[in-house]
C-alpha positions, 0 to 999 in steps of 0.5 A: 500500500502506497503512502498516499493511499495510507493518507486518503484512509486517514483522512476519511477515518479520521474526518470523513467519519465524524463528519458523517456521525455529526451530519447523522446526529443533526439528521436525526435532532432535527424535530426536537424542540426545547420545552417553553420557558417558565422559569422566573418569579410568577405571582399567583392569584387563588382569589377568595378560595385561599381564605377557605383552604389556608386552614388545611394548607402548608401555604401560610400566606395571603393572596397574592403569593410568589411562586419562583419556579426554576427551570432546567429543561423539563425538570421543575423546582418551584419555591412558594414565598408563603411563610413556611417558603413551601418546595415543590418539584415537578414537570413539564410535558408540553404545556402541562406542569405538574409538581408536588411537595416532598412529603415526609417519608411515608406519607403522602405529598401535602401539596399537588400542583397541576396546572397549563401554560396560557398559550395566547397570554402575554405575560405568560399565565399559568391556570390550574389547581391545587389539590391539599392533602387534608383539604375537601376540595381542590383551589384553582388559581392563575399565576402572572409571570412578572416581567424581568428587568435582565441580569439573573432572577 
């Protein structure tokens, strides 16, 4: 085998193959989007139910309450600024976000939070419900998310 011959199949092992692999990848990626983006402060409005839950909730607040949501990708961690500052982690499939805060071993999750993006809403508005573990019934509630002013929330 002659030195350029050796040359040409190193150069396609070593270029013509990653190449190809990176051509495959983003071949493959090319449908895939990033889901939408909520994090950031939101100031959440229960209206007059929260004065009848507020006795079985861990949220020790009055309306309205901050809820701090960060974000990486699908993956959620709220922080609701109520007296207790109660945590929840959750999801978000689509325009659907789920979470729950972390019972005590055992037992089950005091708080469960399901709620949708607004898609048409500008801020973006989350509406959905909160199911309290010792509550008879669920509170519904929209959440506002509050405009940044830039540099890190």
């Amino acid at each position: 085998m002659s030195a350029r011959t050796k040359h040409v199949l190193l150069y396609i092992a070593f270029v013509g193959i990653p190449v190809l692999s990176l051509v495959a990848v983003l071949h493959a990626g090319r449908d895939l989007g990033a889901p939408p983006s909520i994090g950031g402060r939101w100031k959440v409005n229960c209206g007059a139910q929260l004065a009848a839950a507020i006795a079985c909730s861990p949220v020790q607040d009055e309306d309205p309450i901050t809820l701090r949501i960060g974000q990486s990708g699908t993956h959620l961690r709220m922080e609701l600024h109520d007296k207790g500052n109660t945590l929840l982690d959750g999801q978000l499939e689509g325009d659907s976000v789920t979470a729950q805060a972390n019972p005590p071993h055992g037992q089950p999750a005091p708080l469960l939070v399901h709620a949708v993006i607004d898609p048409g809403s500008q801020p973006k508005t989350l509406v959905g419900t909160v199911d309290v573990t010792r509550c008879p019934s669920q509170v519904q509630f929209r959440a506002v998310r509050e405009a940044t002013t830039g540099g890190m929330l």
